[in-house]
C-alpha positions in Angstrom: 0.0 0.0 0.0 1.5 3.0 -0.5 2.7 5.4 2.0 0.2 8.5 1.5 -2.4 5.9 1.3 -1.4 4.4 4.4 -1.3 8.0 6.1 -4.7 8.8 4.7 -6.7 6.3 6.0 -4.5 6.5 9.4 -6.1 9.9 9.2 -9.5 9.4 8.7 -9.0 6.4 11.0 -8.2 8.5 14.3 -11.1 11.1 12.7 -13.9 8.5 13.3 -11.7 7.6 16.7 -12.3 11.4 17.6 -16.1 11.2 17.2 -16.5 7.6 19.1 -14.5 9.3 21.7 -16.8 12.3 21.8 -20.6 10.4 20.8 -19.7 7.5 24.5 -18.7 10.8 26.4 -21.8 13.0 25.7 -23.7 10.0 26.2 -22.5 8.8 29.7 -22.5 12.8 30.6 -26.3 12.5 29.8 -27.1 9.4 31.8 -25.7 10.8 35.1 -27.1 14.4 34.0 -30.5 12.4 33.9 -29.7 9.6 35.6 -31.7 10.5 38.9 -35.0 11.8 36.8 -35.2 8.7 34.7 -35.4 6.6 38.3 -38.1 8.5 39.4 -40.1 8.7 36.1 -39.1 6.0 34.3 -37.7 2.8 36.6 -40.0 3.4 39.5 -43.1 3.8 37.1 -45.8 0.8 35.9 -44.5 -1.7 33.3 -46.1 -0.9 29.7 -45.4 -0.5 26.3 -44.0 3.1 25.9 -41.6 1.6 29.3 -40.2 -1.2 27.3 -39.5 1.2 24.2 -37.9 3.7 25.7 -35.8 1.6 27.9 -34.6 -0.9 24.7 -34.1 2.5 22.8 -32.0 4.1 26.1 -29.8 1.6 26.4 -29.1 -0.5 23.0 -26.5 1.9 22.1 -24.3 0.3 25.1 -24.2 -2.4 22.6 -23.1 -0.2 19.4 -20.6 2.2 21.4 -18.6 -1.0 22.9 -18.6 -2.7 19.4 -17.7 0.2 17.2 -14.7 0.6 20.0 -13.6 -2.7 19.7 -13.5 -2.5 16.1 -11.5 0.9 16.1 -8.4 -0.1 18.3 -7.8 -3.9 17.7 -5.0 -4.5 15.3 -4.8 -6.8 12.6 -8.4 -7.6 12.9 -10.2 -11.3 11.8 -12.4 -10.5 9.1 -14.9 -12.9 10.6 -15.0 -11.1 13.7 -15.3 -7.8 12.3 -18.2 -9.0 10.0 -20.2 -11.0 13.2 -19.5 -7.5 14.9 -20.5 -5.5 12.0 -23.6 -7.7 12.0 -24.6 -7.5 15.3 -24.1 -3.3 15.5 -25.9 -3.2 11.9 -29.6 -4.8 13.8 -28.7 -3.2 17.0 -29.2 0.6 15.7 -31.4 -0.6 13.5 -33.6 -2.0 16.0 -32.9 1.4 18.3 -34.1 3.5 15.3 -37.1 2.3 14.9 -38.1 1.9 18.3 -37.0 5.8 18.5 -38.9 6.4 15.7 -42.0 4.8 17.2 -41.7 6.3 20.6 -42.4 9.4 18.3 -45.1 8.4 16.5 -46.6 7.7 20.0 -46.1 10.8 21.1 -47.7 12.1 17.9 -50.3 10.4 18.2 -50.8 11.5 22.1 -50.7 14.9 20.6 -54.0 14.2 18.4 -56.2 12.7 21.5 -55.2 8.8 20.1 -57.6 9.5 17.5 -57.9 5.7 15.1 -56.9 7.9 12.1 -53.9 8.9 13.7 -52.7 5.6 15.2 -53.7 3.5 12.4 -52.2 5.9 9.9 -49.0 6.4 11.5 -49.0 2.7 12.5 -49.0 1.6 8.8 -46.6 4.6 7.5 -43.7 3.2 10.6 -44.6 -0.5 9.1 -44.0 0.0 5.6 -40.8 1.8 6.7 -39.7 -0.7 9.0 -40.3 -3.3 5.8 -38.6 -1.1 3.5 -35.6 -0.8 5.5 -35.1 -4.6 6.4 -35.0 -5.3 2.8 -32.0 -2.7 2.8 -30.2 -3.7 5.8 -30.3 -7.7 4.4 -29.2 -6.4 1.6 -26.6 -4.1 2.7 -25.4 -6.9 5.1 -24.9 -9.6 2.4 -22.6 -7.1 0.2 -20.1 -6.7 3.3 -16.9 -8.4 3.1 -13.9 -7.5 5.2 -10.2 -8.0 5.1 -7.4 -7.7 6.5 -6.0 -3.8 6.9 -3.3 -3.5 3.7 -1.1 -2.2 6.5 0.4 -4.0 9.4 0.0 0.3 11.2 -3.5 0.3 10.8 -6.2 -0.4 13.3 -9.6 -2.0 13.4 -11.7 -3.3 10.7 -11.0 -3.3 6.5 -14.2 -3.3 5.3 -13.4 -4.2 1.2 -17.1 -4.3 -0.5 -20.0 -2.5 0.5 -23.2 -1.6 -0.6 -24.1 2.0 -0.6 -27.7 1.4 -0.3 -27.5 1.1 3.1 -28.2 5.8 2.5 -31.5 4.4 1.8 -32.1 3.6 5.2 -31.2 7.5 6.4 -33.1 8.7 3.5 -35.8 7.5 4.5 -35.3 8.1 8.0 -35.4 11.6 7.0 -39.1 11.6 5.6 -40.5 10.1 8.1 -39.3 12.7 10.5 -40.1 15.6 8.2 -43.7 13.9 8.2 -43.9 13.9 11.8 -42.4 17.1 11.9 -45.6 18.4 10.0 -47.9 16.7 12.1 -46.6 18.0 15.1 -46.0 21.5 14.4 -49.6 21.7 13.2 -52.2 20.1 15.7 -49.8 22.4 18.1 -50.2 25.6 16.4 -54.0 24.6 16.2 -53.8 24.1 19.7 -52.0 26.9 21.1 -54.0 29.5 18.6 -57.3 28.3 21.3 -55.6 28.3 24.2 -52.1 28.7 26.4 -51.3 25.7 27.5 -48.0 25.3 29.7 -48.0 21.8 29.3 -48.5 22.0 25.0 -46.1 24.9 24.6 -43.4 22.6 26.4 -44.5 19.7 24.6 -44.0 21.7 21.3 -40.9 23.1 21.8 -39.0 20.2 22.6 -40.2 18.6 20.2 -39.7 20.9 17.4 -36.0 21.2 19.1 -35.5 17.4 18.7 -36.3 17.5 14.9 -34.4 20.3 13.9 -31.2 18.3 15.9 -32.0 15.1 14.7 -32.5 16.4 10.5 -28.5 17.9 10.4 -27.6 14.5 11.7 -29.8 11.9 9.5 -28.8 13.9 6.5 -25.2 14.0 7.2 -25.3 9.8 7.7 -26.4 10.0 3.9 -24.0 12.2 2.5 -21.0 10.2 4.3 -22.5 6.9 3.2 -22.6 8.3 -0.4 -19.2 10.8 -0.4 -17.2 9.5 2.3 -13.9 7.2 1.9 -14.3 3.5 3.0 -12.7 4.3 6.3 -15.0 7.0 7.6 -18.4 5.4 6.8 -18.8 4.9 10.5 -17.9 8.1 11.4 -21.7 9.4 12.4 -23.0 5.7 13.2 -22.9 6.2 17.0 -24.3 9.5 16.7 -27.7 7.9 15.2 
């Protein structure tokens, strides 16, 4: 491999180091920022369906943060460890992105009084999504194959063939937000425009916050799966 090569991936190698680095520490910062709020609303509260969500969707990214880690820092990787690995973080955020997503379609639907139109409408748009996207993750997932790194100095994972399809996922991702997005921001206005409401004026604003945070973030996971180089296509993964 030649030497600029070598120093180029080495490069964006420690780039996607700097952002694993930064994703686990915001993360464990929130936890004990939250930490005592979510045992008082959360672990000391009934057992239901929104509990189980949120608490799969809290904590799964344990699993993707320690995995993408592992990958980064061990040298002279086995290819068939780095693909079971690959595997297993590939369903893990998948499943923790579409739990997240449904979490939010719950709360959408809380914010139209659990109408039938809204549940079963938003209930079949997050199905046909979640279909859509296992087709792309199976697919994605039989197109990887990894190697060996070229160079004895490089660490973690060589992943050789890809499919870029997997932007498809993201894309998507995307619409579905900018759908609920809409919804939200109008049955709140409607709302607000009768009465002030505390309790819908927070509810709004956070969630209005959340999109615009989450829509830089889905659409920058497209364009590095689509313009990035083969060694930074993790670099937002952990964000997600």
């Amino acid at each position: 491999m030649d030497p600029r090569d070598v120093s180029q991936s080495l490069h964006d190698i420690r780039a996607v180091g700097y952002v694993l680095v930064a994703s686990a520490t915001v993360m464990i910062q929130e936890w004990a920022i939250l930490f005592d709020q979510e045992v008082s609303l959360m672990w000391n509260s009934p057992w239901n369906l929104v509990k189980v969500l949120y608490l799969i969707s809290r904590y799964s990214p344990i699993i993707d943060v320690a995995i993408a880690h592992q990958e980064h820092i061990q040298l002279q990787a086995d290819p068939k460890i780095c693909l079971i690995n690959s595997d297993i973080s590939t369903i893990s955020t998948g499943v923790g992105i579409a739990i997240a997503e449904l979490i939010l379609i719950v709360r959408t639907c809380a914010l139209y009084g659990n109408c039938k139109r809204a549940i079963y409408g938003l209930g079949l748009v997050w199905t046909i999504w979640v279909s859509v996207n296992i087709w792309v993750v199976i697919t994605f997932m039989k197109s990887t194959v990894f190697e060996y790194q070229p160079s004895s100095v490089l660490p973690g994972c060589y992943l050789a063939n890809d499919n870029p399809i997997l932007f498809v996922c993201f894309a998507s991702l995307l619409l579905l937000e900018l759908l609920l997005l809409i919804l939200h921001v109008w049955k709140a206005l409607r709302l607000l425009r009768g009465s002030r409401n505390d309790l819908v004026s927070t509810f709004f604003r956070d969630g209005v916050i959340y999109y615009i945070c989450l829509f830089p973030l889905t659409l920058a996971n497209v364009l590095v799966i689509l313009l990035a180089p083969v060694d930074m296509l993790d670099l937002l993964d952990t964000y997600s």
